[in-house]
C-alpha positions in Angstrom: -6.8 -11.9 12.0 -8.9 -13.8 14.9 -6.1 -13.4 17.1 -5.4 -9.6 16.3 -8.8 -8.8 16.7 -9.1 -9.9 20.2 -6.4 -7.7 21.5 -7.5 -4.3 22.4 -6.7 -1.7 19.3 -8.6 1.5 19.2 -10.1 1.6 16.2 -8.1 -0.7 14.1 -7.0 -0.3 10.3 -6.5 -3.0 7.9 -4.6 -2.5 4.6 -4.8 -5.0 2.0 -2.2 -4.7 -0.7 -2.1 -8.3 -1.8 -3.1 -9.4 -4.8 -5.5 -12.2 -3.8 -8.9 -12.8 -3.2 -8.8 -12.0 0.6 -12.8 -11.4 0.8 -13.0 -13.9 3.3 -10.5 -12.1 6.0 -12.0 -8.5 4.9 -15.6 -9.8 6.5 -14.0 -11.2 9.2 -12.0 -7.7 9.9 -15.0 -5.3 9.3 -17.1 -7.5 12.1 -14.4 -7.5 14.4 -13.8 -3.3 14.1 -11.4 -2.7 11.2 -11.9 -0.3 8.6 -10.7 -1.6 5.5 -8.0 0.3 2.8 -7.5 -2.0 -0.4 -5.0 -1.4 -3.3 -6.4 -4.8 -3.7 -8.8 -5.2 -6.9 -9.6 -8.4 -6.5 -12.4 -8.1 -3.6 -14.0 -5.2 -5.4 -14.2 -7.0 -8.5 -16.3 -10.2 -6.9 -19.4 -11.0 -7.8 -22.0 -7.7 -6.8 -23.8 -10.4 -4.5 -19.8 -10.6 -2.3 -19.4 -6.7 -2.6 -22.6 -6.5 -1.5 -22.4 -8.7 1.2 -18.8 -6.9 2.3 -20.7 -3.2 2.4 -23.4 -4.8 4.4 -21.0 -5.9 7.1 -19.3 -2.4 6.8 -22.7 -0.6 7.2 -23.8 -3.2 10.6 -20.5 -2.6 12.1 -20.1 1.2 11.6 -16.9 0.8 9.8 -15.4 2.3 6.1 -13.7 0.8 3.1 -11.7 3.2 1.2 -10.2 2.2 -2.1 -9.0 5.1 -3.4 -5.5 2.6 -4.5 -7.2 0.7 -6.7 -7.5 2.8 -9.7 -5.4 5.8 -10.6 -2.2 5.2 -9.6 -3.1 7.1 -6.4 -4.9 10.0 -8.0 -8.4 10.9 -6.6 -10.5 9.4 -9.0 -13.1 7.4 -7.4 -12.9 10.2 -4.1 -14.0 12.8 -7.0 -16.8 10.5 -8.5 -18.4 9.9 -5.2 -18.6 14.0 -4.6 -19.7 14.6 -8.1 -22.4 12.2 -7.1 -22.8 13.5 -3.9 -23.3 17.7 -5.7 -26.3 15.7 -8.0 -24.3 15.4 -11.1 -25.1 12.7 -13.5 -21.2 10.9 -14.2 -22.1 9.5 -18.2 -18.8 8.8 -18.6 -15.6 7.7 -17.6 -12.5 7.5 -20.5 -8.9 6.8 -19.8 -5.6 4.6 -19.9 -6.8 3.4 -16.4 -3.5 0.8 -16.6 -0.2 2.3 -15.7 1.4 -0.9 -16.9 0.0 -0.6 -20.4 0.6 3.2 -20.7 4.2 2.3 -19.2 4.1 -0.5 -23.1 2.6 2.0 -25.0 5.0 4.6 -24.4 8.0 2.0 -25.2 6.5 0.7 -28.1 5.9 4.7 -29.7 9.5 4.8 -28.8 10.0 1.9 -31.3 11.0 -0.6 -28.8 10.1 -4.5 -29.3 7.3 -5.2 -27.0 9.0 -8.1 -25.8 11.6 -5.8 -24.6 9.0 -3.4 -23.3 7.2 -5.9 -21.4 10.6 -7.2 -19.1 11.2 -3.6 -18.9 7.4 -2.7 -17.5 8.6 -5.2 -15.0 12.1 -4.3 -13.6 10.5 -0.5 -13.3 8.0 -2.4 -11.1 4.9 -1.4 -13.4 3.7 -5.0 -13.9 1.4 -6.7 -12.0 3.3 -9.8 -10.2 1.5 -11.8 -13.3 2.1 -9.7 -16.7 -1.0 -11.8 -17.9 -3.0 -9.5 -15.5 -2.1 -6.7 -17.7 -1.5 -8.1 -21.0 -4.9 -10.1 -20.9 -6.8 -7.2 -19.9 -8.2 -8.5 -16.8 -6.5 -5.7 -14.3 -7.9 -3.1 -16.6 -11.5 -4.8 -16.9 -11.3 -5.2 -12.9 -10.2 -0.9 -12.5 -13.5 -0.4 -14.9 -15.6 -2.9 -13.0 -14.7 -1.1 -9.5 -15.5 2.2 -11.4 -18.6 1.5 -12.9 -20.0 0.5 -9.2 -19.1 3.5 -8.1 -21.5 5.4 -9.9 -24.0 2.5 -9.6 -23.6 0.2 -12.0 -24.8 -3.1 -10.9 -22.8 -6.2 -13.1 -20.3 -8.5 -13.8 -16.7 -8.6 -14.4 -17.8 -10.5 -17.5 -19.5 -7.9 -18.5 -16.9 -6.0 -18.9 -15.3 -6.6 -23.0 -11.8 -6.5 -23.2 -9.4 -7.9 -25.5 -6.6 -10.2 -24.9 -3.5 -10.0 -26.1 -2.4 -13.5 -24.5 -3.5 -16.4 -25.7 -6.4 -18.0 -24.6 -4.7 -21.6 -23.6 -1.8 -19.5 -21.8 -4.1 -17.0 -19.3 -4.5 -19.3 -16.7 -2.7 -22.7 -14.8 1.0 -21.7 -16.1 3.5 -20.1 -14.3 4.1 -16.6 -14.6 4.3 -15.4 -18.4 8.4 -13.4 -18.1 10.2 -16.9 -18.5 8.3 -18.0 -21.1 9.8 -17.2 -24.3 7.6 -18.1 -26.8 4.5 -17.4 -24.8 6.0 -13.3 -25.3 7.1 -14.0 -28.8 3.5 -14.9 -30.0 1.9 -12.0 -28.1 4.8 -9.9 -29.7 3.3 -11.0 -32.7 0.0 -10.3 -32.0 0.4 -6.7 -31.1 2.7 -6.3 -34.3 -0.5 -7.7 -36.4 -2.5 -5.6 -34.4 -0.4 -2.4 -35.0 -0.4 -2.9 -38.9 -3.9 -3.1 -38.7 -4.1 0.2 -37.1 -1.9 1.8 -39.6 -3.6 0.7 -42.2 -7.2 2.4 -41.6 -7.5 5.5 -42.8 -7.4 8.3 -40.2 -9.7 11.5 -40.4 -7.4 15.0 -40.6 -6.6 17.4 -37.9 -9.2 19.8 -37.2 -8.0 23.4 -36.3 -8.8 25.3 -33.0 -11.2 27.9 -33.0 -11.1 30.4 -30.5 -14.6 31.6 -28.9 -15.0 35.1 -27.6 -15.3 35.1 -24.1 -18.3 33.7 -23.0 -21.5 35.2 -21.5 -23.0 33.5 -18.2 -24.8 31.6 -19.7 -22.7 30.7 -22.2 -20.6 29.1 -19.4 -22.6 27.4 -17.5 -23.6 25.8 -20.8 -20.1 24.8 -21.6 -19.3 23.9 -18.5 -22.2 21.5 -18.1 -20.6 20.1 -21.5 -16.9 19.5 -20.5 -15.0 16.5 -18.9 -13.5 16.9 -16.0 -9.8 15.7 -16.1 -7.8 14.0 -13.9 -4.1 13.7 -14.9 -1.0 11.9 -13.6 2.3 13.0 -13.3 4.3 9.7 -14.6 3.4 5.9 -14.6 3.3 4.3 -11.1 4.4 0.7 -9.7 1.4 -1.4 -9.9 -1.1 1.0 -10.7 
């Protein structure tokens, strides 16, 4: 990066799609000129003092970081918080299957496929993230919600973030990646089979009908408008969304 940044570029880009913590070479870039694009989380996700400290640099040096990659699968989500912001709306909520890897498992396992099964599948499509335990531990998904939440100005953690792991605690971190290990997939299997009877066995509240409203006056609308999400749908799963 020291060496690119001395030749002349007019108005240079960096992309970061690694899956590292690269904070230190994203300062460096922004106060050499770059504008940043990540598909990287990992930054984003930091502690607020780093984020901060990266925006700062941005701001000093009249450059942009656009992160539109990070969440969505390449859908406009955080582009259409920042103008719902921007228009004065208050955002009180965000819900979704922000994982394309675990909407990629659920799918399978409806399909009544062993989650085993699912999980090497997830990663020949190229869903997974290079580490399945990204995904399976919750840990991408907590850092997509993290990145979120800042977005309409939240100021925390990632550990403040709850999520719940489906890999064991003693097999998250300092082993190689989870796909080769057998039984590492055979207890979560188990887990999420456990899990899964659990769900089946509380009792579910019944189907409500729809009722159709006569068409609304003005005010009416406005009303209900005021009222409803805003949806932002994707087509299919992506790689490494």
């Amino acid at each position: 990066m020291r060496e690119i940044s001395g030749a002349s570029l007019v108005r240079p880009i960096l992309v970061d799609a690694t899956p590292a913590d690269t904070t230190d070479v994203l300062e460096l870039a922004l106060s050499r000129g770059f504008d940043v694009v990540l598909a990287n989380k990992v930054p984003l996700a930091a502690s607020q003092d780093s984020v901060d400290r990266l925006r700062a640099i941005a701001d000093r040096a009249g450059r942009t970081i656009l992160h539109e990659a990070t969440v969505g699968a390449g859908l406009p989500v955080i582009d259409t918080l920042r103008k719902l912001l921007e228009a004065g709306d208050d955002v009180v909520s965000i819900e979704g299957c922000p994982s394309g890897t675990l909407g990629f498992l659920f799918g399978e396992l409806g399909r009544g496929e062993r989650f085993s099964v699912a999980v090497r599948r997830a990663i020949e499509h190229g869903y997974a993230e290079p580490d399945p335990r990204i995904d399976l531990s919750g840990l991408d998904v907590a850092r997509k919600a993290l990145i979120l939440a800042r977005v309409i100005g939240f100021r925390g953690e990632l550990g403040d973030v709850a999520v719940e792991s489906l890999v064991p605690e003693a097999e998250r971190v300092g082993l190689p990646p989870l796909v080769p290990q057998a039984e590492t997939l055979a207890r979560v299997e188990a887990r999420v089979a456990a899990r899964a009877q659990a769900v089946e066995a509380t009792p579910r509240l019944g189907l409500v009908p729809e009722r159709r409203s006569p068409v609304p006056q003005p005010a009416q609308l406005a009303a209900s408008l005021e009222a409803e999400p805003l949806e932002l749908r994707p087509p299919e799963a992506s790689p490494a969304a």
